[in-house]
N, C-alpha and C positions, 0 to 999 in steps of 0.2 A: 361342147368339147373344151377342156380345159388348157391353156394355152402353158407350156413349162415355162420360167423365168429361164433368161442366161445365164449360166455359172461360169464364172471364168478362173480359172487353176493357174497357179504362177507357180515358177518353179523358184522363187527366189524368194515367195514369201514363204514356203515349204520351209525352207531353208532357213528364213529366218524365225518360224515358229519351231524348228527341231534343233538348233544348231544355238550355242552360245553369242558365238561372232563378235566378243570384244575387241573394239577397238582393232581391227583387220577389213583390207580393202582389198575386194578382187578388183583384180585391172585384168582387161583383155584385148588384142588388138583391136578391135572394134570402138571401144571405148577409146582407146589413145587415139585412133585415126577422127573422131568426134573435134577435138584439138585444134587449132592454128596450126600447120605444119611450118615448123618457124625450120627456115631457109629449105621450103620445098620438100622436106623429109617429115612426117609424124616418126615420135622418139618417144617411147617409155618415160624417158628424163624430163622432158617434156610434159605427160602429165605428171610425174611422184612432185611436179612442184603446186601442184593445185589441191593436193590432197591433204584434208586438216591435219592439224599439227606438225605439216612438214616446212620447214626454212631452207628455202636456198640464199646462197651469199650474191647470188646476182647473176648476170649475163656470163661474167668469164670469171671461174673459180671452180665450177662442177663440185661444190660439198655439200651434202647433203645432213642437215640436223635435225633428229624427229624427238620433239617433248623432252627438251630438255639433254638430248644426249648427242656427243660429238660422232663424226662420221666412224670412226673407229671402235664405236660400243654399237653398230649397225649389223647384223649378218647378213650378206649376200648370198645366196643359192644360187647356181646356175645348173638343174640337174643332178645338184645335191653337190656339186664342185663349191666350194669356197671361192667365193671374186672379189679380191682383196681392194681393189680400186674399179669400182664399173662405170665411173664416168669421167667421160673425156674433159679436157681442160678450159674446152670452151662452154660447159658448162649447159650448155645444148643438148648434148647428144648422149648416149649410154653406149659401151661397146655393147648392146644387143639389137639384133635385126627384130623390129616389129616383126616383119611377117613369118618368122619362124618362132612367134612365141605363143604360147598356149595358151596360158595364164599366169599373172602374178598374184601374189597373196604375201600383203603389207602390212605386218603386225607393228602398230605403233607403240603396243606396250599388252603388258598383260598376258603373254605369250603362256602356250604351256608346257607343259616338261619336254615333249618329245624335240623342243627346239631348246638349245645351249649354249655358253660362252659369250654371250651378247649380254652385256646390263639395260639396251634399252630399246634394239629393235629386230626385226627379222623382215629378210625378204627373201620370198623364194619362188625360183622363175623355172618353169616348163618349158620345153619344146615340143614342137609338133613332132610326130612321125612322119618321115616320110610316105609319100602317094606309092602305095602299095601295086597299083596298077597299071600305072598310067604318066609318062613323063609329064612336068610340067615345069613353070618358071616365072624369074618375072626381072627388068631390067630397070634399072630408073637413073634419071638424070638432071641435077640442081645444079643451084651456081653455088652449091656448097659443097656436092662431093656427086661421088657416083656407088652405084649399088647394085648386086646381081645376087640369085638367088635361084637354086633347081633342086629340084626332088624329084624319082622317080624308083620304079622295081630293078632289083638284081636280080631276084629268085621270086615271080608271080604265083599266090597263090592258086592252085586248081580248083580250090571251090571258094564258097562264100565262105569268109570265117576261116580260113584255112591259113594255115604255115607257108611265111614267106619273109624275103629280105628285099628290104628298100634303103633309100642312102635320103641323105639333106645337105643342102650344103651352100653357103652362105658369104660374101664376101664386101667388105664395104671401105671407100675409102675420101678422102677428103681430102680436096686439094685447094680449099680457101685459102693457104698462103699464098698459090698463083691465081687464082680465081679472083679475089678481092684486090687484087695490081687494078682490075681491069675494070671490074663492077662497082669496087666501093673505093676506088682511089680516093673520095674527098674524105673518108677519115683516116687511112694512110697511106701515101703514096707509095712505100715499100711494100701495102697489103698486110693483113691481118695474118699473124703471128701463129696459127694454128693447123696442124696438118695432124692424120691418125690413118690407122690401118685395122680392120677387124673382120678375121678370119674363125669360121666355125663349120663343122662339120660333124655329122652322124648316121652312124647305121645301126637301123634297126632288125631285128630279128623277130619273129612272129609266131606262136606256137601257137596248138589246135584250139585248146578252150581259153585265149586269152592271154594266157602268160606271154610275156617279150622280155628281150634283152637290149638294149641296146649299148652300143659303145662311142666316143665320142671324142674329138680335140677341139681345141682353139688357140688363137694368136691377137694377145692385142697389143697395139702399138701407138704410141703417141707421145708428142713432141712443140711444145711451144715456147719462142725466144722474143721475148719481149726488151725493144732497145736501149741499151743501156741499162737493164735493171738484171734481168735473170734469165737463164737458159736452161730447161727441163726437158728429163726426157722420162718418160718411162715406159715399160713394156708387160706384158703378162702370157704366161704360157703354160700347157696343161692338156691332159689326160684324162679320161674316166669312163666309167661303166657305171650303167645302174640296170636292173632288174624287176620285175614284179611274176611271182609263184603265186599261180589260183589251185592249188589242189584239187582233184575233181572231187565233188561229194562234200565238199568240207566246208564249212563254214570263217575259215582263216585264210588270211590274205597275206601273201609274206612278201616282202620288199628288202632291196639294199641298194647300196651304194658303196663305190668305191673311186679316188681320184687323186690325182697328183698335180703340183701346181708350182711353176717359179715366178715370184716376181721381183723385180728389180728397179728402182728409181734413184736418178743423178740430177742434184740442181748446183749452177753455177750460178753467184751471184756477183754484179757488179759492185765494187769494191772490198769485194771479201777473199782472202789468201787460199781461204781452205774453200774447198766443196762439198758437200753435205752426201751424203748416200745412204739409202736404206735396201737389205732385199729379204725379201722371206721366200722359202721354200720347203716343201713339204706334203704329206698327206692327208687326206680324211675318210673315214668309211665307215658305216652303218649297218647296223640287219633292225628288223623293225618287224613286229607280228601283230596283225588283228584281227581282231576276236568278233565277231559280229550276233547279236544275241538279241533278234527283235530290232524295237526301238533304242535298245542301248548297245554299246557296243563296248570293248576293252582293249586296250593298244600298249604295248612294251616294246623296249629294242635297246640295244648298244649302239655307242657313239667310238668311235676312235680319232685321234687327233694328234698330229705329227708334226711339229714342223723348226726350222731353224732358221736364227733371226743374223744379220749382219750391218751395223751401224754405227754410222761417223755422225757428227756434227762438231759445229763452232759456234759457243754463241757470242754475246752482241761484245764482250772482253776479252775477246780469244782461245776461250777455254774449252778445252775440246775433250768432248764427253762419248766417246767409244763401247759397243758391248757386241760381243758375238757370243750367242745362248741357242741351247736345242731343250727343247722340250716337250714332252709327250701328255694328251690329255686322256682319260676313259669315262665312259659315261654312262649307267643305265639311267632307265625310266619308265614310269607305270604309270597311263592314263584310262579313267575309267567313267566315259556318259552314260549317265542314268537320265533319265524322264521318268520324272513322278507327278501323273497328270498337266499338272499345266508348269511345273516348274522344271527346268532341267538343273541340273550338278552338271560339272565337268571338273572334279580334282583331280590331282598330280599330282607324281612324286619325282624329284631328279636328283641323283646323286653323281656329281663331279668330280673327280679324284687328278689335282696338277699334280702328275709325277714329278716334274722341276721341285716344286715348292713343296713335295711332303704334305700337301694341304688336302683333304674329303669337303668338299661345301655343300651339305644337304642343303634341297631346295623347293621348298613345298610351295604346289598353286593351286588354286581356286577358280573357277569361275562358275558364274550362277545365273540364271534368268527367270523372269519369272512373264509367263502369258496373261497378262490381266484380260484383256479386253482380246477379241480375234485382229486390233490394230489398232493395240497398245502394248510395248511389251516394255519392264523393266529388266536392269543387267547390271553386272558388276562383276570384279577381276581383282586377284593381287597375287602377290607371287613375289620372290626372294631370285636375285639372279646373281652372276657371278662371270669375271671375265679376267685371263692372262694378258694376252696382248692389250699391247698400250703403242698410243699414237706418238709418231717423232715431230707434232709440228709446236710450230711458237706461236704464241697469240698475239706477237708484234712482231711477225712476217708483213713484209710491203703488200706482198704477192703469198699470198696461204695458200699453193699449188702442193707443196709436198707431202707425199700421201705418202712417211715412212712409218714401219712396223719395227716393234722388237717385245721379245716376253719379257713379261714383269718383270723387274730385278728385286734380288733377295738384301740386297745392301741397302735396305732403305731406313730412315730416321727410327728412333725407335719409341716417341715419343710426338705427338702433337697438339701444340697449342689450339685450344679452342677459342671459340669468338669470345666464349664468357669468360675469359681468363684463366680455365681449369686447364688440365692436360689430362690426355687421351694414350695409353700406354697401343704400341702398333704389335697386333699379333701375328698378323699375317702379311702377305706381298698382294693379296686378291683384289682385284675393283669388284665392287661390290653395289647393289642397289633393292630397295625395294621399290615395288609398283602396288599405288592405291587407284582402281577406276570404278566410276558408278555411272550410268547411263541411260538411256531411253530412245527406244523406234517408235516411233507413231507416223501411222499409214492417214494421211488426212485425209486423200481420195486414193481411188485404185490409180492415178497416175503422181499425186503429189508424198515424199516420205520424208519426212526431217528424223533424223536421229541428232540428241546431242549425248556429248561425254565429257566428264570432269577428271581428271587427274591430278595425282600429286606423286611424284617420282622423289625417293630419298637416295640420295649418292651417297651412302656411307664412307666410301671410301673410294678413292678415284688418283691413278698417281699421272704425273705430270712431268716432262723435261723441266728442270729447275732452271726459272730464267733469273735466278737472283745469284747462282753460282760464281764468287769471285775469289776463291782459293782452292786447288789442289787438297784431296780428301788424304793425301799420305802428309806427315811433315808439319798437318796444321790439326792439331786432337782438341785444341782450345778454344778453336772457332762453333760455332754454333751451326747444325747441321744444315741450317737453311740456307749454309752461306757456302758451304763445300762438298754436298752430295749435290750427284749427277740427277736424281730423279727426286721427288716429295710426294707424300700425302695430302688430299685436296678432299674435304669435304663440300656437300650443298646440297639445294633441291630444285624443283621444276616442279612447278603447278599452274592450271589453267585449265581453261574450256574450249570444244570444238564444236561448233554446229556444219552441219550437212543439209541443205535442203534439194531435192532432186526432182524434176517435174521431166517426165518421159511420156512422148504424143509419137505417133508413129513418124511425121516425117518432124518433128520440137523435141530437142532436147536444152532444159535450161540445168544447172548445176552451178549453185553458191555453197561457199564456205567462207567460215570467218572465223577466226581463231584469237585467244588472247591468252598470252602467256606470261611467266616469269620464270625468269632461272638466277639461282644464286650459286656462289662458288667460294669458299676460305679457304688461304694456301697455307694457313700459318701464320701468317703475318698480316694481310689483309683481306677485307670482302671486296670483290668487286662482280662484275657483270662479264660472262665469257662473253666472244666475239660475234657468238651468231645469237643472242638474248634479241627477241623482237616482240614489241609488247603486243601491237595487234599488227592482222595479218590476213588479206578480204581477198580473194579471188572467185569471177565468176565467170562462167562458162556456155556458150552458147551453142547451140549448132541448130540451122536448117535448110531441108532439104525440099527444094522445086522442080517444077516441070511436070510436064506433061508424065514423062514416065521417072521421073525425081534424079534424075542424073547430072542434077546443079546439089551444089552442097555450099553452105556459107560457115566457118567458124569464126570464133570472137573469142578473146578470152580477155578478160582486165584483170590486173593484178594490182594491189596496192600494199605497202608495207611501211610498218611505222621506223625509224632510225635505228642501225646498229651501233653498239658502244665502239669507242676507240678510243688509244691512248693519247693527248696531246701533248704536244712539245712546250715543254718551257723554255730550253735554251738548248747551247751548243756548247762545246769546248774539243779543246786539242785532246784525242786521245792516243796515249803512246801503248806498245805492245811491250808489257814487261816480262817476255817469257825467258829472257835472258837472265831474270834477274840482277843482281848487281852490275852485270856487264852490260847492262841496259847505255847507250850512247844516248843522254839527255842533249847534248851540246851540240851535236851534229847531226842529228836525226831530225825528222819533220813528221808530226803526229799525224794522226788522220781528224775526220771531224767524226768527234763524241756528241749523244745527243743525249739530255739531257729531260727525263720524261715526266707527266705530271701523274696523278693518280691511274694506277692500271684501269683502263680501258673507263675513265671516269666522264666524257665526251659522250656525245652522238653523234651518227649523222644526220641529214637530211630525208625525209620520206621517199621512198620510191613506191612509182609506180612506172605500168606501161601496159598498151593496149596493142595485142594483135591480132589480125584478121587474115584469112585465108578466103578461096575462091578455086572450088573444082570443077570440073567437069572431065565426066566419061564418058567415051565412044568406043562404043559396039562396034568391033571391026569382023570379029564372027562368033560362033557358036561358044568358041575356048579362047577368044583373044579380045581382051578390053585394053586402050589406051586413058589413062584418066592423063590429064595439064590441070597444073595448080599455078597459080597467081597468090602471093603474099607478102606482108609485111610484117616484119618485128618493131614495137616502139613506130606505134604509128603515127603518136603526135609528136615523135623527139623530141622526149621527155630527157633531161639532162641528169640522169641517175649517175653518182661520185659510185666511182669504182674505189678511187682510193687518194690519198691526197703524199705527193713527194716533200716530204719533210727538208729534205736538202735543200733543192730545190724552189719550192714554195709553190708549189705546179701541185693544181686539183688534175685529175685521170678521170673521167668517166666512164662506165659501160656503153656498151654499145649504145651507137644513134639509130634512128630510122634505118631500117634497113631493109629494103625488094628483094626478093627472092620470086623464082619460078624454075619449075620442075616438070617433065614429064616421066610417065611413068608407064612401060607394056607388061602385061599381064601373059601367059599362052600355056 
């Protein structure tokens, strides 16, 4: 008798032998709960920071920069909603409830048509449906906040597969500015500066062969006032539907989307007259058709895109730079995979048309793979992207918390100096980029995979709050435009390498990454290095599970990161407010203090790193009710990581210290 070998079928190497899969990471709650639950809670935010190519600014900032691009050339999905700001300020947390999330899908670059308006990345986040059947929930409680969650039926299907309505619904909120009085007194007595609120809900709809509708809100809110420096507040609010059509008999699948969204954000700063404010508001909606045809398949759809922008600032000489704009975007696209034997195509086509700007920006992409070996595969990507909105921050912000929007503006320079002395005549208002990647999966055993990837992103063009602005653009026609528009032209690029290596054992998970980058930036006037530039970039990840029936869990994760640039101080001086002009009181007045800066962001800092660990355990209380208790720490050898250094002052700020945490959490 001949004995068969074991075959063993994955569905992800399936996946990865049919599927392009450039430079895109599924995240699933499974995988974030793997994590340190840093202060008692696992957070999506949490992991997007271990994942190659991604830079966070630290413990408290919540900005996220993928390959070279600031948080504002980023697209958030939530259900196909636009999330204009999705993480909180402590830099921790995401307003998304892990447990109501499906799956996410993290395109670090290379994206293809059916995704728009981003030059450098795409995230787009699922929800569960609701328990069509059967109530359920689940409660949790940290010394960072608290948490509550239920799903259950409104209208129970009568049979298997059958038409019905269920609901989700989700509520989270953080009360670390009272909580840390008590638990973290020794790093401030007053308690930690950061409090949020984040509210979601949905109901689903269920038809016979498949098709749903579901409808949907949310509310986020959040709020942190750091003493003596700045007071922010911002909030987020919104509407939407989406849908999917399985026609019976047919071979196309039709989808859409529709949503509406305000958000609004205020920062006060210590020693500044004026207050900065941004808000957008607005819609987005889609229809999408695919075509399914064997092993390959064909996918088209429109995009719609709505929305209106409102925005102050002041910057570091007084001058205050105002725009309130509406502008509408539309969008088709044609994407069509083919497999041809062992190679796959996936090209695109997208055409972008800024109603504001009179501007169409065809946008052709590519991506390719090729199956060498059954685990070896080569890959590669590129693709032309294009984006309106532009971000209101400064790159010599004390505190870089303000996440303000406004659409491109039409009044910009018309002409830019390049590095080699030439000039660049400007034709359009668009940010712009292209994306070059080339890569490789290799399968070393069935439990060990290292993928790595190269990139190189060109910012053709990219506009920026002008922080050199020191004249009024009416009155002064003689000054040089770098010196009196509101907004500039910025070229640069971003290039580097990502490796991933992943070892998965039923109860061992290990997970490293290591990253090395570069990003460059010309205003015009000079080169320097943006604020989140990080040259290498190594985090690893641990998880495992013991016992008798594995209901202990241990995570790890170590993070290290090489110095971010900053601007250094050469000196101070008196500076007076001359928006009186002539009526300016030189004689009787008392300046403020002017500072004085060396080369833009020409410094570094110091490396950071920090290692945290978790410690779970579940108990069985019956059939449908599990209690898990977690034990952790953040920065568990408090590690002195510089948040930021007070120029005035002369006072370094660090991120957070060591910091315990514990949680419990019921399930039913």
């Amino acid at each position: 008798v001949e004995e068969l070998g074991v075959v063993e079928i994955s569905a992800e190497k399936i996946e990865a032998q049919s599927e392009v899969k450039m430079s895109v990471q599924k995240i699933t709650p499974k995988e974030i709960e793997k994590l340190p639950s840093i202060g008692g809670e696992a957070d999506i935010a949490q992991y997007m920071q271990v994942l190659p190519g991604v830079i966070f600014t630290g413990d408290q900032g919540g900005q996220l920069y993928i390959r070279g691009g600031s948080p504002v050339q980023n697209k958030v999905l939530l259900d196909g909603m636009i999330v204009y700001n999705p993480f909180h300020s402590i830099g921790l947390f995401s307003v998304f409830d892990t447990d109501i999330i499906r799956n996410a899908d993290v395109y670090t670059g290379g994206f293809g048509a059916n995704y728009g308006g981003r030059i450098s990345s795409i995230m787009d986040i699922t929800t569960i449906d609701g328990n069509h059947n059967e109530f359920h929930g689940n409660a949790s409680l940290t010394t960072f906040g608290a948490k509550f969650n239920i799903e259950g039926p409104i209208v129970k299907p009568k049979t298997i597969g059958g038409s019905g309505i269920s609901y989700i619904a989700s509520a989270k909120h953080s009360y670390l500015n009272q909580s840390s009085k008590l638990v973290y007194s020794y790093i401030d007595e007053e308690g930690l500066p950061f409090q949020y609120t984040d509210l979601y809900g949905k109901i689903t709809f269920n038809g016979e062969n498949g098709s749903k509708a579901n409808i949907f809100g949310l509310y986020f809110d959040d709020r942190v006032k750091y003493k003596a420096i700045s007071d922010l507040n911002w909030n987020n609010a919104g509407v939407g539907g989406n849908f999917i059509l399985i026609p019976g008999g047919s071979p196309v699948l039709i989808d859409g989307n529709f949503a509406y969204s305000a958000y609004n954000i205020n920062l006060l700063e210590n020693g500044v007259n004026a207050d900065r404010r941004s808000s957008i508001n607005g819609f987005n909606g889609g229809l999408n058709f695919t075509y399914f045809l064997g092993e390959d398949d064909v996918k088209y759809g429109l995009e719609v895109i709505g929305f209106s922008t409102d925005y102050k600032f002041t910057n570091e000489v007084n001058r205050v730079i105002e725009q309130q704009q509406s502008t509408t975007e539309l969008a088709f696209y044609i994407r069509y995979k083919k497999k041809l034997g062992k190679l796959i195509l996936d090209p695109s086509m997208r055409l972008h048309y800024y109603a504001s700007l009179s501007t169409l920006s065809p946008e052709p992409r590519l991506g390719i793979k090729m199956n060498v070996t059954d685990n070896i595969r080569l890959k590669g990507a590129a693709g032309v992207y294009s984006q309106n909105l532009i971000a209101a921050n400064s790159d010599r912000d004390v505190v870089n918390l303000f996440n303000g929007y406004l659409a491109g503006p039409d009044n910009l320079q018309e002409q830019l100096n390049l590095e080699d002395g030439s000039q660049r005549d400007i034709t359009h208002a668009l940010q712009k980029a292209n994306h070059f990647i080339l890569g490789t999966e290799i399968d070393i055993t069935r439990k060990i995979n290292l993928n790595v990837e190269g990139y190189y992103k060109v910012f053709t063009q990219v506009t920026n709050v002008n922080r050199n602005k020191i004249f009024d653009e009416d009155g002064n026609d003689d000054q040089p435009d770098e010196l009196k528009k509101d907004f500039i032209i910025e070229t640069g690029d971003a290039f580097g390498v990502d490796l991933v290596l992943k070892y998965d054992l039923k109860n061992i998970n290990l997970y490293a990454v290591y990253s090395i980058g570069k990003v460059n930036r010309w205003d015009g006037i000079q080169a320097y290095s943006p604020v989140f530039d990080r040259r290498h970039n190594v985090n690893f990840v641990g998880s495992y599970e013991f016992g008798k029936t594995r209901l202990w869990e241990f995570n790890a994760r170590w993070n290290m990161g090489s110095g971010f640039p900053f601007t250094q101080t050469l000196g101070f001086y008196e500076q007076y407010d001359f928006s009186n002009g002539t009526g300016t009181n030189l004689i009787n007045s008392n300046g403020g203090i002017g500072i004085i800066y060396d080369d833009l962001n020409g410094g570094r800092l110091p490396y950071y790193h920090r290692l945290d660990l978790t410690l779970k355990r579940e108990f069985v209380l019956s059939l449908n009710s599990i209690l898990e208790a977690n034990v952790g720490v953040t920065n568990a050898y408090n590690r002195a990581n510089i948040f930021y250094f007070d120029r005035v002052n002369f006072e370094r700020v660090n991120q957070l210290p060591l910091m315990p945490s514990a949680g419990v959490k019921i399930s039913f």
